[in-house]
BAPA-843240 format. One record per residue (C-alpha): residue number from 0; y, z, x. Coordinates in steps of 0.001 Angstrom, whole numbers. Each point is the difference from the previous one (the first is absolute). Example, Ala and Ser with C-alpha at 12.3 -4.5 7.8 and 13.67 -1.06 7.14 Angstrom:
num:0&Y:-4500&Z:7800&X:12300
num:1&Y:3440&Z:-660&X:1370
***
This chain:
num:0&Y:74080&Z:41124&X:89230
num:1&Y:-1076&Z:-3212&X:1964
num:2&Y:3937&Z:-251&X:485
num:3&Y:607&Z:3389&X:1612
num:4&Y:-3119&Z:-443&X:2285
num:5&Y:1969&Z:-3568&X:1312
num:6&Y:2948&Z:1756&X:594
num:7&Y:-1272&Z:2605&X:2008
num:8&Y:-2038&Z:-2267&X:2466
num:9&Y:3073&Z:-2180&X:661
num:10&Y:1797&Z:3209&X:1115
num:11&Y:-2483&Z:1038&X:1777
num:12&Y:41&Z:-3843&X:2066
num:13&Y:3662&Z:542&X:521
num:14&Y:-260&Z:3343&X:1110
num:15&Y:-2378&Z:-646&X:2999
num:16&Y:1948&Z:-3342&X:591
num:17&Y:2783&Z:2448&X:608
num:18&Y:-1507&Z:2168&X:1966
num:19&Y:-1169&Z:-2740&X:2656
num:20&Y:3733&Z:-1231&X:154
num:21&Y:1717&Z:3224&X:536
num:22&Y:-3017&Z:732&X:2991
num:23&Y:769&Z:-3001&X:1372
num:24&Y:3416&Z:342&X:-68
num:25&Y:2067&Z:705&X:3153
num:26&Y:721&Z:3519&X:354
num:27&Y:-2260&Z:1119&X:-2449
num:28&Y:-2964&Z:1132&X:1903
num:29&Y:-1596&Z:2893&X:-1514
num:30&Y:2&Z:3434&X:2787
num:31&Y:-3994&Z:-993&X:1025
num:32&Y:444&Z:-3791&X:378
num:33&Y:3693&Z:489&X:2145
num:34&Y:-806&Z:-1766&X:3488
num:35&Y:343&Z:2476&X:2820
num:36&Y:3427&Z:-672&X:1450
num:37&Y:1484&Z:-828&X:-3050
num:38&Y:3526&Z:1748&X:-421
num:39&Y:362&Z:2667&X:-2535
num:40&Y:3381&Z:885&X:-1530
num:41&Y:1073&Z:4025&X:473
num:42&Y:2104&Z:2307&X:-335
num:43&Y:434&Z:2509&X:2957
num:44&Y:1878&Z:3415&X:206
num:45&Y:1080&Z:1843&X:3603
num:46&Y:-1574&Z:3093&X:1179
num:47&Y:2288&Z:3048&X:-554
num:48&Y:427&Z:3376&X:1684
num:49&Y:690&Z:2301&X:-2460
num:50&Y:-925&Z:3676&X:-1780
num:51&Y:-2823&Z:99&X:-2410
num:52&Y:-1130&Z:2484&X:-2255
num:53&Y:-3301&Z:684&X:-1744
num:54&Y:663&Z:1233&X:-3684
num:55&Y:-1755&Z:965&X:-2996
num:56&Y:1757&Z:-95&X:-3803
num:57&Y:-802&Z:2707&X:-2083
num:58&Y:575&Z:1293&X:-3131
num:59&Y:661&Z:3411&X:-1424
num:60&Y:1940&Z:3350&X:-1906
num:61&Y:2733&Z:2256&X:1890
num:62&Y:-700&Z:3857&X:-1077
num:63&Y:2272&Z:3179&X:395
num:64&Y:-494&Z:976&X:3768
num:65&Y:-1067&Z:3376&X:-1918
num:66&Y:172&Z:977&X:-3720
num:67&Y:-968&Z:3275&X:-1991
num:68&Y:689&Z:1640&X:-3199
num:69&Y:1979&Z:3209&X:-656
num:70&Y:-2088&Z:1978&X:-2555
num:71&Y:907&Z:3775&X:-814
num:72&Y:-2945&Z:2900&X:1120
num:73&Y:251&Z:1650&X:-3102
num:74&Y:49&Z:-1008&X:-4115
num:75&Y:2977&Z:297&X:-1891
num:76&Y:2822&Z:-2238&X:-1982
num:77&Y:2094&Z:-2730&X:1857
num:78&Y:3487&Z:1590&X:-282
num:79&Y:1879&Z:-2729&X:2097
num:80&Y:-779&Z:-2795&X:2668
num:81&Y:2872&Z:-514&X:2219
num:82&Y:-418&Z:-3765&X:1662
num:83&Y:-1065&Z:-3569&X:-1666
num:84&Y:-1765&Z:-2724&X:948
num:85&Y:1319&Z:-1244&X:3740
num:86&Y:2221&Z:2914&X:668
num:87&Y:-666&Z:1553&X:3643
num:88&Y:-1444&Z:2950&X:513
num:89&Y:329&Z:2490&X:3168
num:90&Y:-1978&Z:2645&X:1204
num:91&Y:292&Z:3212&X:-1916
num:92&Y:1769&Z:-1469&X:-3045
num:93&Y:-287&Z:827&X:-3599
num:94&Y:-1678&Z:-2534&X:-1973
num:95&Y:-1264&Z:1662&X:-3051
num:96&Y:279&Z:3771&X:-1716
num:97&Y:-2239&Z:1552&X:-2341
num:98&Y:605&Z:2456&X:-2776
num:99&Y:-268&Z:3671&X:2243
num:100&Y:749&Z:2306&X:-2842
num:101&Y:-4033&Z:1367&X:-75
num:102&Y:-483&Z:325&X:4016
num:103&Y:3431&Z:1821&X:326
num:104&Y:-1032&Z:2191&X:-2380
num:105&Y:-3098&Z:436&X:1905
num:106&Y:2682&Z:630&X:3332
num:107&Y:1607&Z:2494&X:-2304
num:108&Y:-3657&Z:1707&X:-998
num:109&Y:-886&Z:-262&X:3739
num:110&Y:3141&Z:1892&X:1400
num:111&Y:-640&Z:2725&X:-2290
num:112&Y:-3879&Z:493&X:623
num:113&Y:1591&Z:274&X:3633
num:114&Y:2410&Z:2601&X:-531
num:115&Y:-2648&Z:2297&X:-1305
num:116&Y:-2444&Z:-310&X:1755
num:117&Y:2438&Z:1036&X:2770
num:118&Y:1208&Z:2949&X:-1850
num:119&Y:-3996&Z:594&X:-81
num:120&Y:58&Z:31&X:3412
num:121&Y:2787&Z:2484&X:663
num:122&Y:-1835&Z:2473&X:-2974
num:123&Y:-3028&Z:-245&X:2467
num:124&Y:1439&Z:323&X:3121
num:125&Y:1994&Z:3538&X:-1682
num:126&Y:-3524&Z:1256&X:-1113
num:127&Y:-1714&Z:-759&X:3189
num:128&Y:3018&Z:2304&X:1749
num:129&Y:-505&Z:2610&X:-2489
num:130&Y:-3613&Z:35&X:105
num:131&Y:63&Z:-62&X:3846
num:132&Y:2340&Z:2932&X:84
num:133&Y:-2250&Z:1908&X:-2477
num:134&Y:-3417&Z:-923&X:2309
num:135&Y:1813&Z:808&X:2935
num:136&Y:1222&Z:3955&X:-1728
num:137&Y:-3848&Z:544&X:-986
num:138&Y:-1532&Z:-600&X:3416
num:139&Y:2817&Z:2898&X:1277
num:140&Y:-1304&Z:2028&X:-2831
num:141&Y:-3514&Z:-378&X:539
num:142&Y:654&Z:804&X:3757
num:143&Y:1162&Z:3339&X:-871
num:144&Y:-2540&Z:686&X:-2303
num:145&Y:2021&Z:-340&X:-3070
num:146&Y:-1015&Z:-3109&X:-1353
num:147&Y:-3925&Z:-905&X:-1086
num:148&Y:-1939&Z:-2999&X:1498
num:149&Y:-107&Z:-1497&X:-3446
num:150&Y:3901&Z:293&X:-242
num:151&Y:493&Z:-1973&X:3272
num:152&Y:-2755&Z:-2408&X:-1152
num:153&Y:1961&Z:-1071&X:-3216
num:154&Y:3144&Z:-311&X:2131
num:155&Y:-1566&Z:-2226&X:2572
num:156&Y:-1163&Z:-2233&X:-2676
num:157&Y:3076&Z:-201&X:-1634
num:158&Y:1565&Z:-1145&X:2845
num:159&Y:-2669&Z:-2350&X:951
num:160&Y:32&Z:-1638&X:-4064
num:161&Y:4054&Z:63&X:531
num:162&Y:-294&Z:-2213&X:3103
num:163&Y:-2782&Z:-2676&X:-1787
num:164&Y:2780&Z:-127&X:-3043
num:165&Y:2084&Z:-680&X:2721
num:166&Y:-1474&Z:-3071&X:913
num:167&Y:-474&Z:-1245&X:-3413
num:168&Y:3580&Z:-257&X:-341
num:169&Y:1082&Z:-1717&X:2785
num:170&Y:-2353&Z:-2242&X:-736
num:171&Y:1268&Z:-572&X:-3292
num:172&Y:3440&Z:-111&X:1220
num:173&Y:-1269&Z:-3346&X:2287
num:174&Y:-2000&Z:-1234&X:-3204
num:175&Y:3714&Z:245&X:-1622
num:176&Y:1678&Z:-1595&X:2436
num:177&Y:-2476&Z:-3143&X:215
num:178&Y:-13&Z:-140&X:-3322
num:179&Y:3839&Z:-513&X:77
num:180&Y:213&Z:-2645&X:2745
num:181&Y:-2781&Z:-1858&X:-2371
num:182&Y:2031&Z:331&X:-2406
num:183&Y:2810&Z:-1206&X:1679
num:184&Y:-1584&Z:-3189&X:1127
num:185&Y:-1057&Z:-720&X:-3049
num:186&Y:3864&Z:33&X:-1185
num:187&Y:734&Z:-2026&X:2947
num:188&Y:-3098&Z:-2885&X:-1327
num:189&Y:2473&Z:-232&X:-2633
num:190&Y:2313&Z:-1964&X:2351
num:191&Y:-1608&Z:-3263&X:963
num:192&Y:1360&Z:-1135&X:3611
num:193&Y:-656&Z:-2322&X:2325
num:194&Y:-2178&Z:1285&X:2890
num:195&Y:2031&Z:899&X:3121
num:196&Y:-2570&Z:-1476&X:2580
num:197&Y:-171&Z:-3858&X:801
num:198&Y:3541&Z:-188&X:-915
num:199&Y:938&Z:-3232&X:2149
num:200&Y:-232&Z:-3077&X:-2126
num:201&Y:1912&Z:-1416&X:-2470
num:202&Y:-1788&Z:1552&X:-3350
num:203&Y:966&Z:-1082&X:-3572
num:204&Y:-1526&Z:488&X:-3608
num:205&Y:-2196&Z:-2920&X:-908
num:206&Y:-790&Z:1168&X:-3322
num:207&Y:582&Z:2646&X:-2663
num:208&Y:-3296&Z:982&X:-1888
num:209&Y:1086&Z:2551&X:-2312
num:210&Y:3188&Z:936&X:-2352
num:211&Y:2048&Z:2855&X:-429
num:212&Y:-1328&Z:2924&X:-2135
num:213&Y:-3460&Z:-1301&X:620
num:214&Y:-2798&Z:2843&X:33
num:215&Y:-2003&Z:-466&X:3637
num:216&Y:-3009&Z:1479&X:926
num:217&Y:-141&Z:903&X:3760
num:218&Y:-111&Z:-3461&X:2729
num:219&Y:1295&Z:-2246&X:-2653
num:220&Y:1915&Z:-2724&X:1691
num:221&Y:3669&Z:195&X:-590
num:222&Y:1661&Z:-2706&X:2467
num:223&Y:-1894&Z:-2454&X:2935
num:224&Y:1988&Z:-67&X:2978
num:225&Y:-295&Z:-2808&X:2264
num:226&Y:1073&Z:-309&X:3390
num:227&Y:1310&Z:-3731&X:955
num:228&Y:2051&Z:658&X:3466
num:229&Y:-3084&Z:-1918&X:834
num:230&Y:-2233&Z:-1844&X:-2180
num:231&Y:-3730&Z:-974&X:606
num:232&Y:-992&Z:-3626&X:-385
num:233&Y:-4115&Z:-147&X:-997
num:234&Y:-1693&Z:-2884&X:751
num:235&Y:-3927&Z:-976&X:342
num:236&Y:-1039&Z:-1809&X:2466
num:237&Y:-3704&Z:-2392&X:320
num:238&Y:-2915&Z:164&X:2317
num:239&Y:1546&Z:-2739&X:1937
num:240&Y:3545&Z:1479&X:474
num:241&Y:-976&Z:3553&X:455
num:242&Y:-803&Z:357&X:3902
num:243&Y:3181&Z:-1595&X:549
num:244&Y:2285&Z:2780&X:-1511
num:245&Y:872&Z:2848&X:2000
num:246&Y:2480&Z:2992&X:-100
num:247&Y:3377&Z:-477&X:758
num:248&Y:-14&Z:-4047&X:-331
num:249&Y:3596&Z:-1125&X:-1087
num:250&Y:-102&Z:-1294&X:-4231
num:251&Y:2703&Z:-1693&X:-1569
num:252&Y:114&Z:343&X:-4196
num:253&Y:1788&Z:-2217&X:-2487
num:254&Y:627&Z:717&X:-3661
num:255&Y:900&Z:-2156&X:-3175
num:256&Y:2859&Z:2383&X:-462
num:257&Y:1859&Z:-714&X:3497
num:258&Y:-735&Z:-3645&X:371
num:259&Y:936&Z:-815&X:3645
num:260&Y:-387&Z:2840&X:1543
num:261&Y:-2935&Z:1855&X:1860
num:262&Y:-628&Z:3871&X:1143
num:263&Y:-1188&Z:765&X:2795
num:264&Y:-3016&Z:2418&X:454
num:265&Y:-3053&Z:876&X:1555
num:266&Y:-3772&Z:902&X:-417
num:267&Y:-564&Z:4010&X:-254
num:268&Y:-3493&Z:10&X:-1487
num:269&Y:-3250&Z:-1786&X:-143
num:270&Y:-2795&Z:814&X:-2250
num:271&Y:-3458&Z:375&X:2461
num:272&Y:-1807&Z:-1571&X:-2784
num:273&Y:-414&Z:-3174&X:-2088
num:274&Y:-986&Z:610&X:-3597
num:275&Y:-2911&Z:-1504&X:-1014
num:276&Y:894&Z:-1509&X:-3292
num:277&Y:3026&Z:-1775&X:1115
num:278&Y:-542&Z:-339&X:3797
num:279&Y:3582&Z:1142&X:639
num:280&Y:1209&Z:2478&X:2339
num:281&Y:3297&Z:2133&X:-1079
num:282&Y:3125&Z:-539&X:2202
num:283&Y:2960&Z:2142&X:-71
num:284&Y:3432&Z:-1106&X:1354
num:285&Y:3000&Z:2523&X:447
num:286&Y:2999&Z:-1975&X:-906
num:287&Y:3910&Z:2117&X:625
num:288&Y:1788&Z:-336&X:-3449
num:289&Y:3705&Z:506&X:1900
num:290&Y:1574&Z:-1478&X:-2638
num:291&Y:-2036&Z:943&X:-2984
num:292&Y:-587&Z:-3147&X:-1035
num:293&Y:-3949&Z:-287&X:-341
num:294&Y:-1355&Z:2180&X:-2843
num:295&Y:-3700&Z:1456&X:-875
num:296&Y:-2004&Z:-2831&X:-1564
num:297&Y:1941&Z:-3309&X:1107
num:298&Y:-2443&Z:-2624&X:771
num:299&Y:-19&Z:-1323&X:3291
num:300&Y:-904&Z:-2530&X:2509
num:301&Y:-784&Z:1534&X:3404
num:302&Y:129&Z:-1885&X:2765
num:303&Y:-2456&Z:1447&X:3364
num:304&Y:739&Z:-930&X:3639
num:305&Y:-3037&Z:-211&X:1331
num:306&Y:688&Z:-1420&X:3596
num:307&Y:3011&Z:-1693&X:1684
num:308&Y:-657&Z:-2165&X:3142
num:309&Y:3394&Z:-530&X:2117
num:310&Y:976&Z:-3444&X:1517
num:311&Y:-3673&Z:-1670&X:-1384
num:312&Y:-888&Z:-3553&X:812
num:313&Y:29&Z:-1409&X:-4207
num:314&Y:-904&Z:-3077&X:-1195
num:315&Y:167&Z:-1252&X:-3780
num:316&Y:-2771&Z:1175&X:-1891
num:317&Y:-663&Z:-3692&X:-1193
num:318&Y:-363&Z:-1075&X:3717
num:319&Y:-3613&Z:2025&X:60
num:320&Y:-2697&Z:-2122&X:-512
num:321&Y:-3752&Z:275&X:479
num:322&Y:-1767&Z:-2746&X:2089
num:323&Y:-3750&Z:167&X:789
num:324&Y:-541&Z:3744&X:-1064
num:325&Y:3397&Z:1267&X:1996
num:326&Y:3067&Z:697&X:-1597
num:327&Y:3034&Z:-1368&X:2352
num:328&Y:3269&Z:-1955&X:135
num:329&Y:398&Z:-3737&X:793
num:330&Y:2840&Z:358&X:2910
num:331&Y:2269&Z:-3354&X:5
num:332&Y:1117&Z:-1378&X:2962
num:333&Y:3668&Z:-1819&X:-1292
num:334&Y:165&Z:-2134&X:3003
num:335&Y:-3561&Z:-1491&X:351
num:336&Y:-382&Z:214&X:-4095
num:337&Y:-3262&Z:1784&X:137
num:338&Y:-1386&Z:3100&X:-1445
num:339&Y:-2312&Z:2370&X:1776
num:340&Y:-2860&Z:2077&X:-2237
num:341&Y:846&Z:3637&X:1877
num:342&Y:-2343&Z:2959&X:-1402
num:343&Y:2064&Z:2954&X:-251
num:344&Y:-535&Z:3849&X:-1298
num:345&Y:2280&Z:798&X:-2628
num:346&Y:1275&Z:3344&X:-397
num:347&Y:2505&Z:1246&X:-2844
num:348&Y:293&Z:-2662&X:-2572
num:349&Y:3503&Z:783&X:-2725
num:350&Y:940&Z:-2571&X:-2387
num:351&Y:1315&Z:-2667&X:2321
num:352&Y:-1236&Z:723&X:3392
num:353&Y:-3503&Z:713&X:1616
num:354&Y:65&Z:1811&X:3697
num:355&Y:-1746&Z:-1889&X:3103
num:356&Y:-1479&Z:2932&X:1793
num:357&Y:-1742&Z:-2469&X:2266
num:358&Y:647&Z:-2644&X:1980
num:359&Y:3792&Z:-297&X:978
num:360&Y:1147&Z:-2941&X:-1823
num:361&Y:3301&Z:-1249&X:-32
num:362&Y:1518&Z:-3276&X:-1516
num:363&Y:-284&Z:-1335&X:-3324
num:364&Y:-3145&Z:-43&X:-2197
num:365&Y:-1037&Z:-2175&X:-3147
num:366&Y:683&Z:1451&X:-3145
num:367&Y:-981&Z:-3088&X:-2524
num:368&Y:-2470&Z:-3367&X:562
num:369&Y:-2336&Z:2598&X:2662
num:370&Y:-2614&Z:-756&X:-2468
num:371&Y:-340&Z:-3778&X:1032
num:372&Y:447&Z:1202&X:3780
num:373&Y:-2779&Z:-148&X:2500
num:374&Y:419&Z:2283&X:3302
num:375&Y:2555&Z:-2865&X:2080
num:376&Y:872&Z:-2157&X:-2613
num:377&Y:2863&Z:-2097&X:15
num:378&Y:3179&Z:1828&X:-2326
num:379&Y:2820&Z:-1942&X:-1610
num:380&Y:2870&Z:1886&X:-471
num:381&Y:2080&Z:-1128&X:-3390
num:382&Y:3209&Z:1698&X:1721
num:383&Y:734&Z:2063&X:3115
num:384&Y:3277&Z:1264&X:-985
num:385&Y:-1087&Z:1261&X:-3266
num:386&Y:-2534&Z:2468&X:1825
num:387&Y:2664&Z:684&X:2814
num:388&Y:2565&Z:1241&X:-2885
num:389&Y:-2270&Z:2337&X:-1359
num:390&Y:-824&Z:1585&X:3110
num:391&Y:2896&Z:2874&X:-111
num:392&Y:-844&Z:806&X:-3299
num:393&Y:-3565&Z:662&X:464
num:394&Y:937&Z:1765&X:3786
num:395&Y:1375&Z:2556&X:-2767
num:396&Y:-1837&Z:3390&X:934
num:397&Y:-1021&Z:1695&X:-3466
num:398&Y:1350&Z:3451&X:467
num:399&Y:-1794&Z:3155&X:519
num:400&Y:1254&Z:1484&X:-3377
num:401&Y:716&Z:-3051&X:-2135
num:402&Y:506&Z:2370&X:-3281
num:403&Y:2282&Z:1824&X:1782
num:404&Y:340&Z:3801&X:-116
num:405&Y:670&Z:1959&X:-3526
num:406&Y:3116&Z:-1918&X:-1708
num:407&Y:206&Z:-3363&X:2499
num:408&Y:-808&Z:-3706&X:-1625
num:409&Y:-3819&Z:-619&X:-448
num:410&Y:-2167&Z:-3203&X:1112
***
């Protein structure tokens, strides 16, 4: 024990014996003991003109631009269905038939209530003539005398009870015919179609729910049909993010399955409402599907333009510094090897750039050893040329749409 106690006091000598050396050392100054004027070592990086964009990443699910399922009015047995799983569908096809045999026979039962209750109707109008005729010969009579009061009586009421059945059977004849256009609907809910209206799109059948020869009851789901000319990207957004989306702000979406390439879109809806248990808003993106290439439920990243600044002043984002409570950049003057401490506002920051809204600065700016600086400190340069040959490559503007529209090379 006495042993390990020895040892550790030795190293614990050597170790402040080493730590006087190395501060005593040339060049070794520790950042709060430097002497002011002492030169510092950078690294410095030119001020570019150049585009900028503000972005958010996102991620999300692409759903049908629409979707529905085909289900028949009326119960019966699944005779046929007449498309599979990611056929196309147009307006007014035939998808699915039932079995019809009962509600034509109810057609059949229908056009033959009809047909008598029009003969009906042509019985009645005959009596109505002939009692007319016979109420019409009594009043003569009873004008001359010949006929009683009584007599003309019962042939005026005759004629009035003729004219009541009268009604009854054209109103039984219209009973008749409703009864036949129900019926023929009904035969016609038979044939399940697609609906004529909304027809632009590109439609297909997303799934099949039931079999042939299956017995439905009435709105059982046959086939889903999904609509992907367009597909809708979902996305939720934070508290933070949220004020900055707005309709019609230009998206660009990437998927595993087309590594490389991006598509194009834009924002169509914004929920007016954060939920409360998640603090997310719902965004929805319209995205064209020319090609067909996306499909309901791919996983996707979504990429938001929030802002793009044309021909901004940029600096490296490792060139801001704070100093005294202001956040700035040290400006270097190459000739007189010194470094200014300018205090700028910064305005959209991407991944390798931050905007100087204010002042106008121009030149080159320190990018590495700003944390020994003081504001006019002396600058050593390790090598001009180095810095110079960088300079086109950072005067690169990023572009506007670096994912490129639907099908071009992404970032």
């Amino acid at each position: 024990m006495k042993k390990y106690i020895v040892v550790i006091m030795v190293l614990a000598v050597f170790g402040f014996l080493g730590r006087q050396i190395y501060r005593k050392a040339p060049g070794s100054e520790e950042v709060e003991n430097r002497r002011p004027g002492t030169p510092v070592a950078v690294e410095v990086s030119p001020v570019i003109k150049a585009d900028i964009l503000e972005e958010g990443n996102f991620t999300g699910t692409l759903h049908p631009f629409s979707s529905f399922s085909l289900a028949p009015k009326i119960p019966g047995r699944l005779e046929k269905i007449l498309v599979h799983i990611g056929d196309r569908v147009e307006a007014g096809q035939l998808v699915a038939v039932l079995d019809d045999d009962e509600y034509r026979q109810q057609l059949s039962q229908a056009k033959a209530e009809l047909e008598v209750a029009r003969a009906n109707l042509l019985d009645r109008k005959s009596t109505l003539k002939n009692a007319e005729r016979e109420y019409e010969r009594t009043a003569e009579l009873r004008e001359k005398k010949i006929a009683s009061v009584s007599q003309l009586d019962a042939a005026e009421s005759e004629f009035e009870a003729q004219q009541a059945k009268l009604k009854v059977a054209t109103a039984q004849v219209a009973q008749s015919d409703a009864a036949l256009k129900a019926a023929e609907v009904r035969l016609a809910y038979t044939q399940i179609r697609m609906p004529e209206n909304n027809s632009e799109g590109y439609r297909v059948v997303g799934e099949r729910f039931v079999d042939e020869g299956a017995m439905l009851a009435a709105n059982t789901p046959i086939v889903s049909i999904l609509d992907i000319s367009s597909l809708i990207a979902v996305t939720h957004v934070i508290e933070k993010d949220y004020p900055k989306i707005r309709q019609g702000l230009e998206v660009f979406v990437s998927t595993d399955a087309f590594a490389g390439r991006s598509f194009a879109g834009s924002v169509v809806r914004i929920a007016p409402m954060l939920k409360e248990k998640s603090r997310q808003a719902r965004v929805e993106i319209e995205i064209p599907n020319v090609e067909r290439l996306l499909k309901p439920g791919m996983f996707v990243k979504i990429r938001i333009q929030f802002d793009a600044h044309r021909d901004a002043t940029l600096v490296p984002i490792a060139a801001i510094v704070r100093r005294n409570g202001s956040q700035g950049v040290f400006l270097a003057d190459l000739e007189r090897k010194t470094a200014r401490f300018v205090p700028v506002t910064v305005g959209i920051v991407d991944g390798r750039h931050a905007e100087v809204i204010d002042p106008a600065i121009r030149g080159s700016v320190v990018t590495l050893g700003h944390h020994l600086l003081q504001d006019g400190g002396t600058i050593i340069l390790p090598d001009l040329s180095v810095s110079k040959s960088a300079e086109p490559e950072a005067r690169k503007a990023p572009s506007a749409d670096p994912g490129g529209a639907a099908g071009k090379q992404a970032p």
